[in-house]
C-alpha atoms as one frame of an Amber mdcrd trajectory, in Angstrom:
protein
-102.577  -6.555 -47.460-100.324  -5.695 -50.162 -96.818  -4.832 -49.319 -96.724
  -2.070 -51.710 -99.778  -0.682 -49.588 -98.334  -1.258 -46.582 -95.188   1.174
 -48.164 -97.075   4.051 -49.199 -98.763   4.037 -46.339 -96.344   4.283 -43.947
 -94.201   6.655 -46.617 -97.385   9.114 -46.742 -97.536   8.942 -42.430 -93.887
   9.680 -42.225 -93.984  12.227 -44.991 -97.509  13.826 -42.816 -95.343  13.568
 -39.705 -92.331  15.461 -41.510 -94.439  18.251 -42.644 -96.175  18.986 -39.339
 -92.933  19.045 -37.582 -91.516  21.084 -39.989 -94.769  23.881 -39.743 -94.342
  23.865 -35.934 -90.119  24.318 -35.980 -91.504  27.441 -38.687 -94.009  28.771
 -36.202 -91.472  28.686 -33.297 -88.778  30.124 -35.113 -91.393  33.119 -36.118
 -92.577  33.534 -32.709 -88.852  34.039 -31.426 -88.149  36.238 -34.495 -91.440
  38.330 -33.410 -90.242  38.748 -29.935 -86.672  39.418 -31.244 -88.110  42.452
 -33.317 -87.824  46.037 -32.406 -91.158  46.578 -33.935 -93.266  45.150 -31.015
């Protein structure tokens, strides 16, 4: 396989793995802002 393949593959897994970890941290940090809120 081609190394260059091999790259953006990896690249676009990490860059996949970023962005999911990065939606969950935002969901958690609006769930704790939600309870946090007066207007429950």
């Amino acid at each position: 396989m081609n190394v260059a393949l091999i790259h953006d593959r990896l690249h676009i897994k990490t860059f996949w793995e970023k962005r999911i970890n990065n939606d969950c941290e935002h969901a958690e940090s609006e769930e704790q802002r939600k309870e946090k809120s007066a207007l429950k």
